[in-house]
LUMLUMKE-813207 format. One line per 5 residues: number of its first residue (from 0); their letters; for each residue y, z, x of C-alpha. Coordinates in nm, 4 decimals. Layout:
residues N
NUM = a = Y Z X ~ ...
//
This chain:
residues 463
0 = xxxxx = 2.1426 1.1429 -0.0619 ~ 2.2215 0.8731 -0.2607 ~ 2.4185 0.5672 -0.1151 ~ 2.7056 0.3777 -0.3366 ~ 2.5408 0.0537 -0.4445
5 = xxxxx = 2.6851 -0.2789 -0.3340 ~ 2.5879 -0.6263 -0.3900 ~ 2.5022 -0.7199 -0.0200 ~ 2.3110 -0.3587 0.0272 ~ 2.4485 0.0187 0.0987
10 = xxxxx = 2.7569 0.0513 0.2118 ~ 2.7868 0.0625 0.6247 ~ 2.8120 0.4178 0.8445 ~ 2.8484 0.6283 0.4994 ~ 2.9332 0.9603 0.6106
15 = xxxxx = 2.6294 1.2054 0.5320 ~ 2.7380 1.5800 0.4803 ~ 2.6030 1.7714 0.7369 ~ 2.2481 1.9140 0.7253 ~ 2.1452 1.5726 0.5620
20 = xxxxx = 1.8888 1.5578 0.8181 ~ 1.6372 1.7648 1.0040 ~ 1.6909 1.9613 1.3181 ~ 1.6072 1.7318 1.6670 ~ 1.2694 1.8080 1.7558
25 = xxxxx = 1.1585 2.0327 2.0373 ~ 0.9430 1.7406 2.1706 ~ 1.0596 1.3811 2.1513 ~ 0.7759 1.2515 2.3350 ~ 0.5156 1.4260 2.1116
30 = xxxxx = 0.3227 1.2139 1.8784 ~ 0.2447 1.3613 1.5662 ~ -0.0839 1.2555 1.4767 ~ -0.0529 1.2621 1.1009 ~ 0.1931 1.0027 1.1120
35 = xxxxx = 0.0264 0.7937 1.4170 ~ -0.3344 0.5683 1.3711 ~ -0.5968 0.8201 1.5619 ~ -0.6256 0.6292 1.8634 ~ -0.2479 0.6553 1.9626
40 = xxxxx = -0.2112 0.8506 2.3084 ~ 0.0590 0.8413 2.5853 ~ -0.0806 0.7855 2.9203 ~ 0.0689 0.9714 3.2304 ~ 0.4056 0.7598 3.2655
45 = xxxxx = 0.4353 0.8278 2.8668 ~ 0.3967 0.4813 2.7728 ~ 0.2123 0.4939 2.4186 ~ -0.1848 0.3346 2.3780 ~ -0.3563 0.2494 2.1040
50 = xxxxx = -0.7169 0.1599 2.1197 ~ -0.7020 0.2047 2.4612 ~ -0.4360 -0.0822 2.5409 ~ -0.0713 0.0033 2.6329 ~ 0.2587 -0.1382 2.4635
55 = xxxxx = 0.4094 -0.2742 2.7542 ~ 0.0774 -0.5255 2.7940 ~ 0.1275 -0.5533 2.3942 ~ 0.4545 -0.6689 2.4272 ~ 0.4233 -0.8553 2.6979
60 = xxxxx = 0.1345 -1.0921 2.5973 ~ 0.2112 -1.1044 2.1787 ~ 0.5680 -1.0246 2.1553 ~ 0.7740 -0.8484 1.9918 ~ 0.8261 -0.7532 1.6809
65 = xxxxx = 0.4671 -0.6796 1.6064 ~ 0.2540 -0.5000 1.3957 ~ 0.0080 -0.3522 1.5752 ~ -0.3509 -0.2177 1.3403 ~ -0.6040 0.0409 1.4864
70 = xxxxx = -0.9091 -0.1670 1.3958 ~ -1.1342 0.1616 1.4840 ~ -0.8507 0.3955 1.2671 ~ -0.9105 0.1432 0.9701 ~ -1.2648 0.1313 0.9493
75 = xxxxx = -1.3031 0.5595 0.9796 ~ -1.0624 0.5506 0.6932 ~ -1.2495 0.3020 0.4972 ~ -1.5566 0.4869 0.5426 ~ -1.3751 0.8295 0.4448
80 = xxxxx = -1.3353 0.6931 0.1542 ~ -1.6320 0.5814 0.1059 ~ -1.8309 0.8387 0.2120 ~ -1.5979 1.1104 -0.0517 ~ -1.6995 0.9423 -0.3235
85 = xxxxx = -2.0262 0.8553 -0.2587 ~ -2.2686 0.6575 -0.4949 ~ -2.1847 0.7511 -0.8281 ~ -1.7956 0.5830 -0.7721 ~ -1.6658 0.3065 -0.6869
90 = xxxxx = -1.3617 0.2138 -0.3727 ~ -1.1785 -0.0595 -0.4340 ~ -0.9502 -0.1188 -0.1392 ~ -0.6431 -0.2197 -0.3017 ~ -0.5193 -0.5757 -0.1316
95 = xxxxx = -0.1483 -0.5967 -0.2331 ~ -0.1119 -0.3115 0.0811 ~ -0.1958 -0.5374 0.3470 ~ -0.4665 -0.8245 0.3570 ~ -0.6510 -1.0549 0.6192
100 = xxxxx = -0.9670 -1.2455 0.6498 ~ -0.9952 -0.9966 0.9381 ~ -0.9455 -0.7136 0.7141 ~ -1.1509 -0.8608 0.4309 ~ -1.4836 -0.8553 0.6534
105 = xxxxx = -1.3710 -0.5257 0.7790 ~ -1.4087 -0.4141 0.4174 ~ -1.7244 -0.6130 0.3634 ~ -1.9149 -0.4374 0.6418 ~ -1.7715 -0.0445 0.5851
110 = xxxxx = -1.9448 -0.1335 0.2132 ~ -1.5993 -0.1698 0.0186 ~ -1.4977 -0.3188 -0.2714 ~ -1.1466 -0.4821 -0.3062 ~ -0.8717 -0.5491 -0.5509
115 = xxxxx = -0.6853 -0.8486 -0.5575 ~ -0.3761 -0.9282 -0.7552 ~ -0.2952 -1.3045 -0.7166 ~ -0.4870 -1.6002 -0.6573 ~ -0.3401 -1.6221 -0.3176
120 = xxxxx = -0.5364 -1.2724 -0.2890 ~ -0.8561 -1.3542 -0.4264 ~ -0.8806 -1.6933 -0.2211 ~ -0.8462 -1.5123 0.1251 ~ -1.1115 -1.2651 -0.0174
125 = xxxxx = -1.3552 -1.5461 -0.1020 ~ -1.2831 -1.7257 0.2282 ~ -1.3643 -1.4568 0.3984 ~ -1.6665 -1.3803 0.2670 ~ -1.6345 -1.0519 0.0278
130 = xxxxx = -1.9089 -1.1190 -0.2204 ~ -1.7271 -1.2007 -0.5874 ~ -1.8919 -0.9051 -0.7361 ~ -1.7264 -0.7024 -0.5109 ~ -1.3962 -0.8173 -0.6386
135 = xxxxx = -1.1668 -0.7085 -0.9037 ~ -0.8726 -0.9018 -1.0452 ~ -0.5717 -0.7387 -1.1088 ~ -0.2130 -0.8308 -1.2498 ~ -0.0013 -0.8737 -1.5182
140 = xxxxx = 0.0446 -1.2566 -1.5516 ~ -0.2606 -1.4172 -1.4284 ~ -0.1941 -1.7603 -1.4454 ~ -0.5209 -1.9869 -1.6608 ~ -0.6212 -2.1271 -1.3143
145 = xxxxx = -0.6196 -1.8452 -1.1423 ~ -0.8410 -1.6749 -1.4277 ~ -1.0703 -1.9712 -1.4481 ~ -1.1079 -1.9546 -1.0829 ~ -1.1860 -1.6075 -1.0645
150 = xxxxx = -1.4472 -1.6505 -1.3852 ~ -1.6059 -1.9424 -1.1720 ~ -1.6421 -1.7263 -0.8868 ~ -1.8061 -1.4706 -1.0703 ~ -1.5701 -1.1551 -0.9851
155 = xxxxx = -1.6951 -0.8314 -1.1116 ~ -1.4253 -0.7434 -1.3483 ~ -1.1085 -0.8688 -1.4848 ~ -0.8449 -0.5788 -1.5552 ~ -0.6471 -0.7182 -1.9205
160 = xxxxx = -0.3095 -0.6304 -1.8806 ~ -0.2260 -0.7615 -2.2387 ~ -0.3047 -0.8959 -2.5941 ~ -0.2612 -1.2463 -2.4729 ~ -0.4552 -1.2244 -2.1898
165 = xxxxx = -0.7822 -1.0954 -2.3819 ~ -0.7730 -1.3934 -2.5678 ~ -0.6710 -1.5860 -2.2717 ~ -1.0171 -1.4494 -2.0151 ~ -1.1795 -1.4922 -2.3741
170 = xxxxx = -1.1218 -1.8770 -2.4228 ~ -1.2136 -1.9660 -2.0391 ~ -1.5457 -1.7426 -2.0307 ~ -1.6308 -1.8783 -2.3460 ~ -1.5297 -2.2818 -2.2067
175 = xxxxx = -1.7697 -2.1839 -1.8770 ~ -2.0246 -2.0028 -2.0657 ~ -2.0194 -1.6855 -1.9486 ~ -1.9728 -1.3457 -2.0174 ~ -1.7142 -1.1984 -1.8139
180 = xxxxx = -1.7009 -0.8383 -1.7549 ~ -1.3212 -0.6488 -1.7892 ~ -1.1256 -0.3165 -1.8383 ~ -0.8376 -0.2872 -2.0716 ~ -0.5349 -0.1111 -1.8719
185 = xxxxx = -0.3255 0.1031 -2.0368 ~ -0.0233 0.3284 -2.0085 ~ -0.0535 0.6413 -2.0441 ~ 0.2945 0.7569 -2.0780 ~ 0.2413 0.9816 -1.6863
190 = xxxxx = 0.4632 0.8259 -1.3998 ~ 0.3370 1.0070 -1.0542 ~ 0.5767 0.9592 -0.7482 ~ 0.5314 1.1871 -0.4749 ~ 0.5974 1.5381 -0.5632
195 = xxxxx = 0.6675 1.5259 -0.9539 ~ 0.5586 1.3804 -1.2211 ~ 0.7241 1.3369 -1.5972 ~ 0.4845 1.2826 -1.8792 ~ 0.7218 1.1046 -2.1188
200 = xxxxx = 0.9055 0.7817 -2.1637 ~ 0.6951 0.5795 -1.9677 ~ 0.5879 0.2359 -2.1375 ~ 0.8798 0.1020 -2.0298 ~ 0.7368 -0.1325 -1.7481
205 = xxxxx = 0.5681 -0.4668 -1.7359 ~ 0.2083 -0.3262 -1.6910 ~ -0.0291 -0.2061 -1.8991 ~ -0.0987 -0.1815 -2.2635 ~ 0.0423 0.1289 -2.4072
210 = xxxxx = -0.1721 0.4182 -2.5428 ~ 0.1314 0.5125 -2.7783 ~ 0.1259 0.3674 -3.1798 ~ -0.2381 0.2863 -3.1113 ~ -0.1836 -0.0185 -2.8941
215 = xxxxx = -0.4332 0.0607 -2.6300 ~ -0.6422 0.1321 -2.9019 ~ -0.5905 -0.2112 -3.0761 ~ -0.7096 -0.3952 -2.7584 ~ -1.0229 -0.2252 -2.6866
220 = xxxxx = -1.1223 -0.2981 -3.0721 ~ -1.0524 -0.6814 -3.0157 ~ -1.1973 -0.7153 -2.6513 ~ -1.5456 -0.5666 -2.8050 ~ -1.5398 -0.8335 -3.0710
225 = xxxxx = -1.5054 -1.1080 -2.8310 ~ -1.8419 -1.1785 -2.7254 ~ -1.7431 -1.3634 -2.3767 ~ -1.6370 -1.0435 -2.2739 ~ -1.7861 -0.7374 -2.1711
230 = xxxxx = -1.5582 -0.4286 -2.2042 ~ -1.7215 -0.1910 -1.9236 ~ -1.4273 0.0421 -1.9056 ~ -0.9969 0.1664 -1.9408 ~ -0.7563 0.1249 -1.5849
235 = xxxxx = -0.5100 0.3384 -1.5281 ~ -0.2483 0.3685 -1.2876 ~ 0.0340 0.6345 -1.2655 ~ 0.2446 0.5495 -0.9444 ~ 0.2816 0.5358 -0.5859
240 = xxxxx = 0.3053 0.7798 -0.2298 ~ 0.1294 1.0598 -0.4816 ~ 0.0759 1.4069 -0.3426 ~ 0.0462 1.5861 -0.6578 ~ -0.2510 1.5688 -0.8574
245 = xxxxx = -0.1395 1.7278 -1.1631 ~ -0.0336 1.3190 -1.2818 ~ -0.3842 1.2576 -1.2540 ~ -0.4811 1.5293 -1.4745 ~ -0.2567 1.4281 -1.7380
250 = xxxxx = -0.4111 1.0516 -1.7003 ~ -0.7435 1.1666 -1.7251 ~ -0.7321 1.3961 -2.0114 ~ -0.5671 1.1005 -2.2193 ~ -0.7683 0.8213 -2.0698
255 = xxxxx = -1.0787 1.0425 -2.2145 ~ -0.9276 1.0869 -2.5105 ~ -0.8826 0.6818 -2.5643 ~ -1.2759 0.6982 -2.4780 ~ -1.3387 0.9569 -2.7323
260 = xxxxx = -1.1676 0.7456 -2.9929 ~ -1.3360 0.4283 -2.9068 ~ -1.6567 0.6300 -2.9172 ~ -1.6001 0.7686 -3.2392 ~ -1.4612 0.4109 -3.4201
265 = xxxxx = -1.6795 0.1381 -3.2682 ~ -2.0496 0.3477 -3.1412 ~ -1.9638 0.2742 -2.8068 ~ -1.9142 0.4850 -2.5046 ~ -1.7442 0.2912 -2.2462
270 = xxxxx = -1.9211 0.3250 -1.8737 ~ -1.6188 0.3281 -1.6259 ~ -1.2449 0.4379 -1.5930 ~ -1.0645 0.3402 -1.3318 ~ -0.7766 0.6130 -1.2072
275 = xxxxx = -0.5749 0.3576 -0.9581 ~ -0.4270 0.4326 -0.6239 ~ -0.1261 0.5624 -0.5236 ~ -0.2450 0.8291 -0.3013 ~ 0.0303 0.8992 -0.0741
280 = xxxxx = 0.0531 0.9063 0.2954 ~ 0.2853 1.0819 0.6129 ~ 0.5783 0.8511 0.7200 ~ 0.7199 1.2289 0.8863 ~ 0.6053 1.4664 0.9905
285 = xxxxx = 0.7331 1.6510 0.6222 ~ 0.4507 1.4745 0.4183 ~ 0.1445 1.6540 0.3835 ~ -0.1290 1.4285 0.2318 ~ -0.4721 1.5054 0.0864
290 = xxxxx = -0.8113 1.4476 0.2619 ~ -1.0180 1.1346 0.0895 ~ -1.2564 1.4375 0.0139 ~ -1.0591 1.6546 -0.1386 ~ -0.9030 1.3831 -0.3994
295 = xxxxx = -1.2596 1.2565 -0.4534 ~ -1.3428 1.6259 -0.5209 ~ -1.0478 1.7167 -0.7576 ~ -1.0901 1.3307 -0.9401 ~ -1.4342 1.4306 -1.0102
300 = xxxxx = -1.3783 1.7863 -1.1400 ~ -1.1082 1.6220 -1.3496 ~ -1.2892 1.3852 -1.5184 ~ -1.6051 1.5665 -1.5478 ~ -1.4394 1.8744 -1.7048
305 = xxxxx = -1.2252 1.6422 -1.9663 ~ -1.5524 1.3906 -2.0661 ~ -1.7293 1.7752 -2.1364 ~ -1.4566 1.8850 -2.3476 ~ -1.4513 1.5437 -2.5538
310 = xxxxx = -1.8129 1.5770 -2.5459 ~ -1.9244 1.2298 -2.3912 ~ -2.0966 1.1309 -2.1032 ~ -1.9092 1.1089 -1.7467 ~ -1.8309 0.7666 -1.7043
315 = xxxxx = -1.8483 0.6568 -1.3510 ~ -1.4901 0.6481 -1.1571 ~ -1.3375 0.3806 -0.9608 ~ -1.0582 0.4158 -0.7609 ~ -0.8153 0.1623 -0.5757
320 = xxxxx = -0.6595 0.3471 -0.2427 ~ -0.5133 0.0589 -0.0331 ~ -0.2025 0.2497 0.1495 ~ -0.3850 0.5693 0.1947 ~ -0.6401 0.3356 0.3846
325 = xxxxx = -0.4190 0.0970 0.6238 ~ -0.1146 0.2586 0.5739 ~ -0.1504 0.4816 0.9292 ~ -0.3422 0.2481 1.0519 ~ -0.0369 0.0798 1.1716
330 = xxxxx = 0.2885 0.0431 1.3753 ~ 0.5583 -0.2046 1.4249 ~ 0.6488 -0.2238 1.8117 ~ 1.0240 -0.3561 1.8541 ~ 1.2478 -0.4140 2.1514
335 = xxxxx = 1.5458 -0.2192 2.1472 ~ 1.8474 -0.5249 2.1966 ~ 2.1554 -0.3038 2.1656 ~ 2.2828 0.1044 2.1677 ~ 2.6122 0.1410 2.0087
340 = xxxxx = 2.7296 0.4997 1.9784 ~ 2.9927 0.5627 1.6758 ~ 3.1855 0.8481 1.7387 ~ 3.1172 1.1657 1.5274 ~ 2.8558 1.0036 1.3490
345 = xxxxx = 2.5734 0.8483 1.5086 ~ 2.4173 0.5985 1.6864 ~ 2.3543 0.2693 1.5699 ~ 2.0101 0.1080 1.7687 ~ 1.9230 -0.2756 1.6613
350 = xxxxx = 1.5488 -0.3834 1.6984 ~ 1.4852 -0.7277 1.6839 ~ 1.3341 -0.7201 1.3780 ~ 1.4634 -0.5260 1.0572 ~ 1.4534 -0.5952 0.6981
355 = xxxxx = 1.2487 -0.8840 0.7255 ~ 0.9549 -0.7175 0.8467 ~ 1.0090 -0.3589 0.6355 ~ 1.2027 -0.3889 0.3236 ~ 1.1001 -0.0723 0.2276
360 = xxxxx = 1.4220 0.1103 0.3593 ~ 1.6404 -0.0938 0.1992 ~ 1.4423 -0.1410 -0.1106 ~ 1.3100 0.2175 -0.1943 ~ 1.5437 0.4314 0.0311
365 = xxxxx = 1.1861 0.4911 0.2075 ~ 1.1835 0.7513 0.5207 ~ 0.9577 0.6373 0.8341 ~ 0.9466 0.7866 1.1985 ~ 1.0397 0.6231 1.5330
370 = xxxxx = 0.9514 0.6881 1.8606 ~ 1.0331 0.5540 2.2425 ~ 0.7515 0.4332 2.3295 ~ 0.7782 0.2282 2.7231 ~ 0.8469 0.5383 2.8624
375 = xxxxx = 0.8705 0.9046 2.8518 ~ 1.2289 1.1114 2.8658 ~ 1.3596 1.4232 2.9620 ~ 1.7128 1.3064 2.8108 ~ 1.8848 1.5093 2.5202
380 = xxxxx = 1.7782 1.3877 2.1800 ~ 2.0597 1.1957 1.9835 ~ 2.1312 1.1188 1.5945 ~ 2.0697 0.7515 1.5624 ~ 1.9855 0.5102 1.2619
385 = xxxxx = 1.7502 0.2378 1.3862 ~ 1.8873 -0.0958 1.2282 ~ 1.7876 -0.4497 1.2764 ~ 1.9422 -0.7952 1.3288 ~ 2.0045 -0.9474 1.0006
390 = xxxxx = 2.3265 -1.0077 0.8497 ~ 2.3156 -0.7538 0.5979 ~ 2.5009 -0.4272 0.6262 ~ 2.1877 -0.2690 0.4153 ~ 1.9188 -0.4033 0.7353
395 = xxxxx = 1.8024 -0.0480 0.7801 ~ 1.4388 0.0139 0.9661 ~ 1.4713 0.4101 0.9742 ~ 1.8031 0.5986 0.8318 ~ 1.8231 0.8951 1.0128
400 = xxxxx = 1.5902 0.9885 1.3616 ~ 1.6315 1.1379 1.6782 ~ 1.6099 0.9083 1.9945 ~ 1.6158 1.0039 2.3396 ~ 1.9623 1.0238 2.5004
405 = xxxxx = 1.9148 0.7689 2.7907 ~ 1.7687 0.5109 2.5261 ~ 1.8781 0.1639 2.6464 ~ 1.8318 -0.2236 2.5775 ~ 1.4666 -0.3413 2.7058
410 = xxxxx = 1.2982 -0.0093 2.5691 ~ 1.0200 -0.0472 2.3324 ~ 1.0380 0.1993 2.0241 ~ 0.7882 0.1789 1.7338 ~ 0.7724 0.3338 1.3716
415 = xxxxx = 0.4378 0.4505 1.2802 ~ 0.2621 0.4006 0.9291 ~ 0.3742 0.0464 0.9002 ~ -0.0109 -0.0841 0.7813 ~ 0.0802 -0.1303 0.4063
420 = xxxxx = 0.3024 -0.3295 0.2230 ~ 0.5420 -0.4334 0.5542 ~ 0.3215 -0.7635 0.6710 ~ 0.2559 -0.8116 0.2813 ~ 0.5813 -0.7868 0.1466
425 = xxxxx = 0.7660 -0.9467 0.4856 ~ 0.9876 -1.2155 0.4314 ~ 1.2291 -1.5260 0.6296 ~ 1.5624 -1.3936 0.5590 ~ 1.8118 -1.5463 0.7879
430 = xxxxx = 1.4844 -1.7530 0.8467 ~ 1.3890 -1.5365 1.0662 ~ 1.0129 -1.5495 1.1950 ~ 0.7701 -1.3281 1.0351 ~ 0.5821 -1.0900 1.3206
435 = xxxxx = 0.1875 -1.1119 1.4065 ~ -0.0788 -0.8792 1.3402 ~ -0.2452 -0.7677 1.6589 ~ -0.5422 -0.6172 1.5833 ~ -0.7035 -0.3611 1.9070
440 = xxxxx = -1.0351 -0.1892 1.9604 ~ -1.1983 -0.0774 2.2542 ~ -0.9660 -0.1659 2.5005 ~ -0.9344 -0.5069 2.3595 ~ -0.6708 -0.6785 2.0979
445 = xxxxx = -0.6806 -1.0028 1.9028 ~ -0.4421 -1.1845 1.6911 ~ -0.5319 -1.1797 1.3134 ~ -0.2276 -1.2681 1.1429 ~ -0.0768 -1.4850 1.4250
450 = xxxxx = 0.3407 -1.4916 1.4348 ~ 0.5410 -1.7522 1.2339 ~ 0.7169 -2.0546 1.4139 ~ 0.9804 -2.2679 1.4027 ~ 0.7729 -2.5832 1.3257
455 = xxxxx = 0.6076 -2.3385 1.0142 ~ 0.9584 -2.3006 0.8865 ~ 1.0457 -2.6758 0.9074 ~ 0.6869 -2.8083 0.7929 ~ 0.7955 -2.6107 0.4544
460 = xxx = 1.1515 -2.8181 0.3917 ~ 1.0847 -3.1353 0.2864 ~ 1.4581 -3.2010 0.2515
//
């Protein structure tokens, strides 16, 4: 359903023709674990544990909002991935999702690699000890100190996201006397978002280097002429929340086809592709994501059948999964401040948190679950949209879910899969404080991302 766009968000209480959403569930207390870290239990009054620590003690001693991680959920995930691909590939935990210091030696020790995108990125992944070799450098406007930093540190490869910037990583290797090792991005003309994919009419976005009128093409030819840099492979990336891995084919079989070329022109068969992230991940109980094994599996087959066909040798893979790793690893824990019931429509909950701490609703029309989570109830399940407390009619947490009945202020509800791109992409609107990350194992938790204060706000306005 699409809502009528407005400057200050989507208009308020649209009336949704009926069937818009799902039938209640036979269950509201149920946790679905797709959709919940793997540690998430109720105990016999219903109240909802994770790691072996209840919400209520949560709440109590951090606070809420709060983003509560599954430190044990992250690092089986981690290794999953790991562990699929094996050896011959590389895992590059993809940063942009969600990243700490905490998370960073989390990485370290499960034997990841990890991607950064900004020099913010790549200086909380140096602080905290990932070694630089270990790191890739990612983005499409890397700034000349953030590239010479990165060349100083000695990262492990710079992705080139454009003509300038091969002459740009050029000129500073060269001034530091080095040789620094990259991979040329392209587009491939595939965009993958969840359950489709359309292979045309696609370099029209800010990243990559196109493979269309030989542009891709042009790039690799200059990069291997530059002798401070070491071409060791192509990026690509096709999209976001994929299920589908028919994108990926598509990718692959032009990707190889760029290596075939470059084979055939310049002698030289490039070592490495990189196929990206975007794996996608349950919000609802509706998605139905693949295993880390069975993408590594398909990936493989992919590649291996397409680098036969073009006759060349099968370069090794990387691949950047960052969501599909702390994504479910994840929930936000709110305080329910206020029930209003609208007549023949629904009912409107506010958290006290909202669009500040998950833009995705608002920003992508993004679908999440929500569940009471103090207590358990016997109470009737009712239509409500779970809002928060800015002043914007667009503050939406979760559009359309089914709360208990006797749902009332002081309740705690959370929404699962909130590990990726909420803390990361969390802002001040209204200057409102941005929530901690509360990190539990083993019956314990700790504070990795503590909460925002006042005095942070003020510190920042010099005025």
């Amino acid at each position: 359903m699409s809502r009528s766009a407005h400057p200050a968000g989507p208009r308020h209480a649209d009336v949704l023709p009926e069937g818009h959403y799902s039938a209640p569930p036979t269950d509201l207390n149920a946790l679905d674990p797709k959709v919940w870290s793997q540690t998430v239990t109720r105990d016999e009054h219903g109240v909802l544990t994770v790691g072996g620590i209840d919400v209520k003690r949560l709440a109590e001693e951090y606070g809420t909002p709060a983003y509560v991680l599954d430190e044990d959920d992250f690092r089986s995930r981690a290794r999953a991935w790991r562990t699929a691909f094996g050896e011959n590939a590389d895992v590059f935990y993809a940063g942009k999702a969600f990243l700490s210091r905490a998370v960073v030696r989390w990485l370290n020790e499960e034997g990841l690699n990890l991607d950064v995108c900004s020099g913010g990125e790549l200086a909380t992944a140096l602080s905290a000890g990932m070694p630089a070799e270990r790191i890739a450098f990612h983005g499409n406007n890397k700034s000349a100190a953030e590239i010479r930093r990165a060349v100083e540190a000695g990262v492990g490869r710079i992705v080139l996201d454009s003509f300038q910037e091969i002459v740009r990583v050029a000129h500073i290797a060269r001034e530091l006397g080095t040789r620094q090792r990259v991979q040329i991005r392209v587009t491939v003309g595939v965009e993958a978002h969840t359950h489709e994919f359309i292979a045309t009419a696609h370099e029209d976005q800010k990243f990559g280097i196109p493979l269309a009128g030989g542009q891709a093409a042009e790039a690799v030819r200059r990069a291997l002429q530059l002798d401070s840099l070491e071409v060791i492979g192509i990026h690509s990336h096709i999209g976001s929340q994929i299920f589908d891995m028919s994108g990926f084919e598509v990718a692959a079989h032009r990707v190889v086809g760029l290596l075939k070329d470059i084979r055939d022109e310049h002698g030289v068969e490039l070592p490495e592709i990189d196929l990206g992230g975007g794996l996608g991940i349950a919000y609802t109980s509706d998605d139905d994501p693949r295993e880390p094994h069975e993408i590594a599996k398909a990936l493989s087959e992919i590649v291996t059948r397409e680098c036969e066909a073009a006759k060349l040798r099968t370069p090794r893979i990387s691949v950047e999964p960052g969501r599909a790793i702390v994504g479910p690893t994840a929930f936000t824990l709110y305080e329910v401040g206020t029930v209003k019931p609208l007549e023949g429509l629904r009912t409107y909950v506010s958290v006290d948190g909202g669009m500040s701490d998950n833009i995705r609703t608002a920003l992508y029309d993004a679908e999440y679950s929500v569940a009471l989570v103090s207590r358990s109830s016997d109470a009737a399940p009712m239509l409500t949209r779970v809002v928060g407390k800015h002043c914007e009619s667009g503050d939406i947490v979760v559009k359309d879910a089914f709360l208990p009945g006797d749902l009332a202020p002081g309740d705690l509800i959370a929404v699962p899969a909130t590990g990726a791109y909420c803390r990361s992409m969390a802002s001040n609107y209204n200057h409102v404080l941005r929530p901690p990350v509360v990190a539990v194992k083993d019956g314990q938790a700790r504070v990795i991302v503590r909460r925002e204060t006042e005095e942070d706000l003020l510190r920042l306005d010099v005025g």
